[in-house]
VEXDREN-2710 file (C-alpha; in Angstrom, 1 decimal):
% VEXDREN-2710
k/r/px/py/pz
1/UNK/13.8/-25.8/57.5
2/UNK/15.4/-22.6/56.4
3/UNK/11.8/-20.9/56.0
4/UNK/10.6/-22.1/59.6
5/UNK/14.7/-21.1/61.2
6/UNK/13.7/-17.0/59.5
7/UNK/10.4/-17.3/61.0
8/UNK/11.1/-18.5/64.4
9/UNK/14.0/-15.8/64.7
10/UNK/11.9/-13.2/63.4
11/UNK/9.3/-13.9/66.2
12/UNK/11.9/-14.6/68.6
13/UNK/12.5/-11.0/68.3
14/UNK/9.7/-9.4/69.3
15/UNK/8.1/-8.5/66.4
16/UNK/4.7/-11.2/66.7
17/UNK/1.4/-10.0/67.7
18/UNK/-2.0/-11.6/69.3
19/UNK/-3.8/-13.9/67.2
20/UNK/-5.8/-12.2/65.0
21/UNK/-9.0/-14.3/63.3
22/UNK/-6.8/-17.5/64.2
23/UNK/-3.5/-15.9/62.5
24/UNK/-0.4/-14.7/63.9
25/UNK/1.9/-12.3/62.1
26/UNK/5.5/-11.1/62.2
27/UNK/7.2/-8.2/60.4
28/UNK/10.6/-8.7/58.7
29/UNK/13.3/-5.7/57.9
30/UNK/14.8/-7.1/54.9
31/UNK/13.8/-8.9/52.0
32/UNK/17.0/-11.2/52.4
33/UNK/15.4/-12.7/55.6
34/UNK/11.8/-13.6/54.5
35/UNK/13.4/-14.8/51.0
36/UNK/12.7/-18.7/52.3
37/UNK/9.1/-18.0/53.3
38/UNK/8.7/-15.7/50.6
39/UNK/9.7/-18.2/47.9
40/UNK/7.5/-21.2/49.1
41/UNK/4.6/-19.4/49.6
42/UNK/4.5/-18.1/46.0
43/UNK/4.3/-22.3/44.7
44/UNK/0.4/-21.5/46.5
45/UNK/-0.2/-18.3/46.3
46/UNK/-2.4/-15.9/44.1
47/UNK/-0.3/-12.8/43.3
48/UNK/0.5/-10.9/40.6
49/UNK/3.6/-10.6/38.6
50/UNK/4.8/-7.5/40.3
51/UNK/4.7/-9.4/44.2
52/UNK/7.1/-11.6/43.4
53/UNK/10.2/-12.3/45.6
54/UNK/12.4/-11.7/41.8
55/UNK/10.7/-8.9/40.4
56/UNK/10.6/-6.7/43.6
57/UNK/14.1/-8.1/44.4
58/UNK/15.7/-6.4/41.2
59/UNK/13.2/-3.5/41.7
60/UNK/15.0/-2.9/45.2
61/UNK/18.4/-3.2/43.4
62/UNK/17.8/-0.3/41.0
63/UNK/17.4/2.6/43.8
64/UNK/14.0/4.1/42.6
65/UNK/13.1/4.7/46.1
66/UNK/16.5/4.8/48.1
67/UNK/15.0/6.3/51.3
68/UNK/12.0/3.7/51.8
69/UNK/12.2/1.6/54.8
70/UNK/11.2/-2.1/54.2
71/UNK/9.1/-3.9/55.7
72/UNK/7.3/-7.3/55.2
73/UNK/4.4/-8.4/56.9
74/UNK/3.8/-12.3/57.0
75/UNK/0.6/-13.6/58.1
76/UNK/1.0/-18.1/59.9
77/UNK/-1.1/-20.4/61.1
78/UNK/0.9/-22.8/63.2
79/UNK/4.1/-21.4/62.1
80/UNK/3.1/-22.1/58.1
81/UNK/3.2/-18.6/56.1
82/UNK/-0.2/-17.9/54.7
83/UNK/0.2/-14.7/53.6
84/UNK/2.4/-12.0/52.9
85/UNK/2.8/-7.9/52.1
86/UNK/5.6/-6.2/51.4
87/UNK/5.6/-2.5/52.0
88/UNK/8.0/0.9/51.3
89/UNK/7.5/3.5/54.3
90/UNK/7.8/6.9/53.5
91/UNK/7.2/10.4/54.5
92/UNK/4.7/12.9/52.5
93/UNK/4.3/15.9/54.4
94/UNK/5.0/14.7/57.5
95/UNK/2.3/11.6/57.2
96/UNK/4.3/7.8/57.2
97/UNK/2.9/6.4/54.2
98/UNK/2.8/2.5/53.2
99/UNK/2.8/1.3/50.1
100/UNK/3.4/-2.4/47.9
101/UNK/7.4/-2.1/47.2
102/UNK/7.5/-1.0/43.4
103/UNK/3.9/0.0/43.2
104/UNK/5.0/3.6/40.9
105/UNK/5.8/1.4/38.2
106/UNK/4.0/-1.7/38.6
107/UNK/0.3/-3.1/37.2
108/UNK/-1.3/-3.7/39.8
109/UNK/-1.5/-4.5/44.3
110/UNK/-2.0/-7.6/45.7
111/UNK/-0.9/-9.2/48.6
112/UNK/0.6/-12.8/48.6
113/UNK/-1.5/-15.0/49.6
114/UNK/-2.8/-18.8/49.7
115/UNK/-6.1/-18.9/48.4
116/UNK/-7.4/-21.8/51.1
117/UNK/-6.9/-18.9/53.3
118/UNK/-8.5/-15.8/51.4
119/UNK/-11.3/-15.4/54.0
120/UNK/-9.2/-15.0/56.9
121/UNK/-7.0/-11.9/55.3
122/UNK/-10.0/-9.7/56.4
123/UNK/-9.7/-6.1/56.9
124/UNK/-9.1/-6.5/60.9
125/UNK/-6.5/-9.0/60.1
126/UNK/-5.1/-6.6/57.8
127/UNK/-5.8/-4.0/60.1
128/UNK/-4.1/-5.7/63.2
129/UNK/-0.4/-6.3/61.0
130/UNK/-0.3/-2.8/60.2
131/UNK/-0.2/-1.8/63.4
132/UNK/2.7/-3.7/64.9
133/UNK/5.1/-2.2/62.2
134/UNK/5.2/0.5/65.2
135/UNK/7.2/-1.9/67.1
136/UNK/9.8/-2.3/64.3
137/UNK/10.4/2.0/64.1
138/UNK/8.5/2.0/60.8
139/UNK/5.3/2.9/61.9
140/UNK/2.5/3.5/59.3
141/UNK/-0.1/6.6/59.5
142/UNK/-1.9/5.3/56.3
143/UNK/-1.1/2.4/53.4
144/UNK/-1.8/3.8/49.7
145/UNK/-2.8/0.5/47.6
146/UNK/-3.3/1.1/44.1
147/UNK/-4.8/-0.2/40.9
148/UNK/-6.5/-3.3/42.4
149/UNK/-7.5/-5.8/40.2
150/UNK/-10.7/-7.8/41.1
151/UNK/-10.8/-10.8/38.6
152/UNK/-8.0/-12.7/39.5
153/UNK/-9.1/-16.1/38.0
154/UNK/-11.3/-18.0/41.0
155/UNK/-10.2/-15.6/43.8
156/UNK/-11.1/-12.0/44.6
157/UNK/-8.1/-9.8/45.8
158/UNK/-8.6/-9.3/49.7
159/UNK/-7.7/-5.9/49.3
160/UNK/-10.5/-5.0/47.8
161/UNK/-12.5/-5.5/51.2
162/UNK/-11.7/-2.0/52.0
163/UNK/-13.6/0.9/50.8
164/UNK/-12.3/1.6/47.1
165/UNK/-12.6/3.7/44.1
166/UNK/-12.3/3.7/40.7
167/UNK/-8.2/4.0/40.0
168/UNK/-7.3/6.6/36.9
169/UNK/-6.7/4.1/34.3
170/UNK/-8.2/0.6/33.2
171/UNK/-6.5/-2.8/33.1
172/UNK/-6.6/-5.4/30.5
173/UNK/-6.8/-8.9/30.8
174/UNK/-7.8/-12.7/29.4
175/UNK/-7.7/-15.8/29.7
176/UNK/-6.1/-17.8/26.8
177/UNK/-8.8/-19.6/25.2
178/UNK/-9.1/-22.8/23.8
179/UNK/-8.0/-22.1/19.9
180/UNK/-6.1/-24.5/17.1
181/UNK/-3.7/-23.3/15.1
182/UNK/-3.0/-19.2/15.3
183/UNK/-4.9/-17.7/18.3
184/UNK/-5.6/-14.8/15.6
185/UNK/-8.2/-17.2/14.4
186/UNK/-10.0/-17.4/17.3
187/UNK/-9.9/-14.3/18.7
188/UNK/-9.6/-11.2/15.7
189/UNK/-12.2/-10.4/13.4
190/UNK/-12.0/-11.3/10.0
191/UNK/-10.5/-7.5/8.4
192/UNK/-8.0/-7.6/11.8
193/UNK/-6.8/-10.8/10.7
194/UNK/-6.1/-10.4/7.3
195/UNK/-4.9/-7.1/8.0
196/UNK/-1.5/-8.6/10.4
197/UNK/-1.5/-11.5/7.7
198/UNK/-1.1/-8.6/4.9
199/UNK/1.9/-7.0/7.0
200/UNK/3.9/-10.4/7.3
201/UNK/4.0/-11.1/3.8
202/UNK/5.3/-7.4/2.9
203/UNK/7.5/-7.6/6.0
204/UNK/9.1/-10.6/4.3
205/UNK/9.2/-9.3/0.9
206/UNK/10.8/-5.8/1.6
207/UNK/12.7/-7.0/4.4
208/UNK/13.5/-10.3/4.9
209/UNK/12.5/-13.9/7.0
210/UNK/10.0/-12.6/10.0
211/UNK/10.6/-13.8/13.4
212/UNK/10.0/-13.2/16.8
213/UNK/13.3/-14.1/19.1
214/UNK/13.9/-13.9/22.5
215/UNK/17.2/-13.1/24.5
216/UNK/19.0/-16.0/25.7
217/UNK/22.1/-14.4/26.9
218/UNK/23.4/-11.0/28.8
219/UNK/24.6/-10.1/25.6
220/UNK/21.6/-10.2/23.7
221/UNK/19.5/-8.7/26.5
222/UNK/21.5/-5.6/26.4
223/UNK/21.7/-5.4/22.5
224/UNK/17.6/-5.7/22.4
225/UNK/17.5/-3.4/25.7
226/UNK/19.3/-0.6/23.5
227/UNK/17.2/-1.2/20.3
228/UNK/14.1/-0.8/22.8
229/UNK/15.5/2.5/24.4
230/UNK/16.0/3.8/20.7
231/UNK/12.6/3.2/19.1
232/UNK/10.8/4.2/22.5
233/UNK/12.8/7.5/22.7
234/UNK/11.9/8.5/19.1
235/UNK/8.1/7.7/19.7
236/UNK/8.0/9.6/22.9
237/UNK/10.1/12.2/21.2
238/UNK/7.0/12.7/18.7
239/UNK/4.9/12.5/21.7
240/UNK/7.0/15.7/22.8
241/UNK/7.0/13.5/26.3
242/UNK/10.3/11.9/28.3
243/UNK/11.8/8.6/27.4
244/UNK/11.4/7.5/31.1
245/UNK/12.7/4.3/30.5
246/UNK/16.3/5.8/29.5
247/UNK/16.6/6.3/33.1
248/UNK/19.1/4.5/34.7
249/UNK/17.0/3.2/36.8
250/UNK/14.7/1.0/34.2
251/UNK/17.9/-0.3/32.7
252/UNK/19.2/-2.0/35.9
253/UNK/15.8/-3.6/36.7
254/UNK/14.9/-4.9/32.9
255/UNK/18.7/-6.3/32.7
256/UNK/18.5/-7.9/36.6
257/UNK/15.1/-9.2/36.2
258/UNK/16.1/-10.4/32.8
259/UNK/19.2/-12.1/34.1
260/UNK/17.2/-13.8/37.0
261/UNK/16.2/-17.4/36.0
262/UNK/17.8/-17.5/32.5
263/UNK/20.3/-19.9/33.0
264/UNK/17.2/-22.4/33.6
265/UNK/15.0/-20.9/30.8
266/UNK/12.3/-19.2/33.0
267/UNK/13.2/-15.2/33.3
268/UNK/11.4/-13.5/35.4
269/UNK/11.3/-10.6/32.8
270/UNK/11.7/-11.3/29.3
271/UNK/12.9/-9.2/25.9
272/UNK/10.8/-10.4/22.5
273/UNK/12.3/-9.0/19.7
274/UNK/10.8/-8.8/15.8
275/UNK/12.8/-9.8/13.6
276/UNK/12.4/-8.7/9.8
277/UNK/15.9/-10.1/8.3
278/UNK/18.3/-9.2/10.7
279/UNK/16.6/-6.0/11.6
280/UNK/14.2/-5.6/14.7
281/UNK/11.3/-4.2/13.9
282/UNK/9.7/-4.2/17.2
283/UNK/9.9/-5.3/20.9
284/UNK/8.5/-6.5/24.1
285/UNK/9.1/-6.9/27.2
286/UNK/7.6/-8.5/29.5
287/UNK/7.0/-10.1/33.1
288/UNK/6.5/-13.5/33.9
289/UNK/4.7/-15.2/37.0
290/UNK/3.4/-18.9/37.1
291/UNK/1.1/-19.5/33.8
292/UNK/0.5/-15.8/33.7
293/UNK/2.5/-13.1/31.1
294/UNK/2.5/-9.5/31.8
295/UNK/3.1/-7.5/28.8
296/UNK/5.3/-4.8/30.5
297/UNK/5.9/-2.4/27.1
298/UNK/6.4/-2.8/23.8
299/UNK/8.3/-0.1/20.9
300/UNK/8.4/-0.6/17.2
301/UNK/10.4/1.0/14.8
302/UNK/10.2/4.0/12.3
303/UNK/11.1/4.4/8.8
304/UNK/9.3/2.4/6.0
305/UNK/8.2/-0.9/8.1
306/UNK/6.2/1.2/10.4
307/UNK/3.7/1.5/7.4
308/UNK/3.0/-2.4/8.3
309/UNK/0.6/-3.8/11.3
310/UNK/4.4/-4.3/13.6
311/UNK/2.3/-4.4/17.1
312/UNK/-0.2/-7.1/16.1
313/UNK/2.4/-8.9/14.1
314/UNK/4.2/-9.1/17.1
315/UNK/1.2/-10.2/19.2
316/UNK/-0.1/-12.9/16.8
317/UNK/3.3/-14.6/17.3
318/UNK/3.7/-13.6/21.0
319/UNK/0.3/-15.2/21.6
320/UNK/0.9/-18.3/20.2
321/UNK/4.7/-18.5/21.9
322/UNK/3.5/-18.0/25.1
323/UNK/0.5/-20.6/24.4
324/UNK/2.9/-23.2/23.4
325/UNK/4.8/-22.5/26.6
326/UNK/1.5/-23.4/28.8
327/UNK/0.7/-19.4/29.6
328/UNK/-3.2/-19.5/30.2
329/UNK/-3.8/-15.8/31.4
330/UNK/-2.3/-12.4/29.7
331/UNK/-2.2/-8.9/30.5
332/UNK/-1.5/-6.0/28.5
333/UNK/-1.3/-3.5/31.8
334/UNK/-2.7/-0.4/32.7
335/UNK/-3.1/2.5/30.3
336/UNK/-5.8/3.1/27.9
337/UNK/-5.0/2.2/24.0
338/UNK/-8.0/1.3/21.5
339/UNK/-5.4/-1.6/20.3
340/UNK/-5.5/-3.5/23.9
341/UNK/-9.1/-4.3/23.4
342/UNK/-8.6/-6.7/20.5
343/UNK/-6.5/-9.3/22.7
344/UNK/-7.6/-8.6/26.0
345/UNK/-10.9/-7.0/28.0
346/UNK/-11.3/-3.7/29.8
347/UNK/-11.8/-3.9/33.5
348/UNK/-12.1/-1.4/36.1
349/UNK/-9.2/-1.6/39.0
350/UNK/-9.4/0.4/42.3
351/UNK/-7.3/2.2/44.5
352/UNK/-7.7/1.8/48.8
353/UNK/-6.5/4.4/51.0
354/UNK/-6.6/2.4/54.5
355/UNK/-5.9/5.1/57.2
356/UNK/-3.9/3.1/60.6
357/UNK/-3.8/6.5/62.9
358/UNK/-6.0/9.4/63.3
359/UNK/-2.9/11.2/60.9
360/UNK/-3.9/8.8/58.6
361/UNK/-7.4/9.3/58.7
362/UNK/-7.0/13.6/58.3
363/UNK/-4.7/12.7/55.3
364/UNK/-6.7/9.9/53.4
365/UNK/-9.2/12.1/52.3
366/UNK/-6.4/14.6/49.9
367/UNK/-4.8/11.1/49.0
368/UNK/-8.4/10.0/47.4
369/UNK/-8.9/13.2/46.1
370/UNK/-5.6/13.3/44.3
371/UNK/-6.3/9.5/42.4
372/UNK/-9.8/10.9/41.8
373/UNK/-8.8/14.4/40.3
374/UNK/-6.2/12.3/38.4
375/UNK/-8.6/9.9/36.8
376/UNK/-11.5/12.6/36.1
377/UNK/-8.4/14.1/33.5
378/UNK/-7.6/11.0/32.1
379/UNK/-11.0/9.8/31.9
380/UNK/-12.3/13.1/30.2
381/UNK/-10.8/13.3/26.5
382/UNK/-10.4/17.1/26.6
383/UNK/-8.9/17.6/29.7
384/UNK/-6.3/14.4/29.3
385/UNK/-5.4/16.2/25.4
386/UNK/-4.9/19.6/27.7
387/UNK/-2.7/17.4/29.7
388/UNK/-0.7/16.0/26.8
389/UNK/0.3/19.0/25.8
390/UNK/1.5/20.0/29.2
391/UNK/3.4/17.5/29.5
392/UNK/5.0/18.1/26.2
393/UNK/5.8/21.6/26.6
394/UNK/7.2/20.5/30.3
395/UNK/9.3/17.9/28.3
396/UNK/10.6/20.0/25.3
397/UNK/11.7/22.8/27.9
398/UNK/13.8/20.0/29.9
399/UNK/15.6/19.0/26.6
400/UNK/16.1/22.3/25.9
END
């Protein structure tokens, strides 16, 4: 009732177009009023982690983007929400520019949607919503999707319908297979294996009873949440890059979307902590959706422990955890590391540049060139080392 009441009033409003491909659609201002539809459409919907109405709820909380205007588009048939997109409006250079709410620090685009209705979310349908955010005063010249991911399991992302390109960095993904016992068995060859095995016992003998522990409480998210910020800082610090996730910011959205759903033992973010006696040898955090586990990051410690395998100790036993827990598809995220390929595969994501206005089609063509200049560096090992160290020597003269 309470979903059908905040659509009803929405279209009441105003704010409902023509049919489009047999849909109608109406734009909400706040995420407080399209929480109902929001929250009932997710039980059918393909999304990621980072569309959810909890993760982009505590993302909204921590000010990253205090000047975006909301705005969430939901696609009915006969008043039952099929689909949904939620978008920050900005201004670049005097171009209002759409994007997925949280999508600077998230893995991925998607829209919400319920797959029986995947091949009406065409690009006119699309097309058509976009336009009517005019009548709400948040008007759109262009929407910037990024990092679309094409092998959601069963169902392609709609998105992808647009013309795309190659984003800067790669995503990895898997589905859980079938394995007994440790999934290291199944999945790691034989010299990886015994390799993590090797670092548990001397884990255990120099330091103590190995376990991997999750925060329960407030108190023991903000405890790991420290020990996290520590051992990231002094890796970036080698790096000679920022500890961006000292910033204010990060902290309130790990601790909210940590807080959210503990009480009945489903977080939508979670801390993992390794445990070598009562010391924490390494961490991870990540994001939860349905059967599917984002891992978010991850930090490990210094000192004589780091001589030991701590990142694939801590996946063998994360692995199994979430296995037990009836997780059947894992992400590592975005971002190229040689490690990710042993637990998940490499796929190509892409970003869309859909221009609504003829602004938006002058200014789509520097947006592509930006994400393309962008992933020719990181894609090209001398010019991403040049960028490294520019980076670094930016970072060393801020501390300074």
């Amino acid at each position: 009732m309470a979903m059908q009441a905040a659509y009803e009033q929405t279209a009441a409003a105003g704010f409902t177009i023509d049919a489009v491909e047999g849909l109608d659609v109406a734009v909400f201002d706040t995420l407080e009023a399209v929480e109902p539809i929001w929250r009932e459409l997710e039980t059918r919907a393909v999304l990621t982690p980072y569309q959810t109405f909890d993760w982009i709820n505590a993302y909204q909380a921590t000010g990253f983007s205090p000047e975006a205007r909301i705005r969430v588009i939901v696609w009915t048939d006969n008043g039952r929400p099929v689909a949904l997109l939620p978008l920050a409006i900005g201004s670049r250079f005097g171009v209002r520019v759409g994007q997925v709410i949280g999508m600077e620090i998230s893995n991925g685009d998607s829209l919400v949607f319920d797959p029986a209705y995947a091949e009406k979310m065409t690009p006119r349908a699309i097309r058509a919503a976009l336009k009517v955010l005019g009548k709400t005063g948040a008007g759109v010249d262009i929407v910037n999707f990024h990092c679309l991911f094409a092998h959601e399991p069963d169902q392609p992302n709609p998105l992808l319908a647009f013309p795309h390109a190659p984003a800067p960095d790669h995503f990895y993904w898997c589905a859980f297979e079938e394995a007994e016992g440790s999934y290291i068995d199944k999945v790691l060859p034989h010299k990886r294996r015994t390799n993590i095995r090797r670092s548990m016992r001397r884990l255990q003998e120099g330091f103590g009873e190995l376990q991997l522990r999750h925060a329960t409480s407030e108190e023991e998210i903000a405890a790991l949440h420290d020990v996290f910020v520590a051992q990231r800082g002094k890796r970036f610090k080698q790096m000679g890059v920022e500890n961006i996730f000292a910033r204010p910011q990060f902290a309130t959205l790990f601790k909210t979307a940590a807080r959210t759903g503990i009480e009945r033992g489903t977080p939508v973010l979670r801390y993992h902590a390794l445990y070598a006696g009562e010391t924490v040898v390494a961490t991870s955090i990540g994001v939860y959706s349905g059967k599917h586990y984002s891992q978010y990051i991850n930090s490990t410690t210094d000192g004589q422990a780091a001589k030991y395998t701590l990142m694939g100790v801590t996946l063998s036993l994360l692995v199994d955890e979430l296995r037990a827990e009836g997780i059947t598809t894992f992400d590592m995220g975005l971002g190229d590391f040689e490690y990710k390929t042993e637990w998940t595969s490499r796929y190509t994501v892409y970003d869309s540049v859909v221009p609504v206005s003829l602004c938006g089609q002058m200014a789509a063509p520097m947006l592509r060139a930006a994400r393309q200049a962008k992933r020719t560096i990181k894609q090209t090992p001398a010019l991403w080392n040049l960028a490294r160290k520019v980076l670094a020597l930016k970072a060393r003269r801020v501390d300074g």
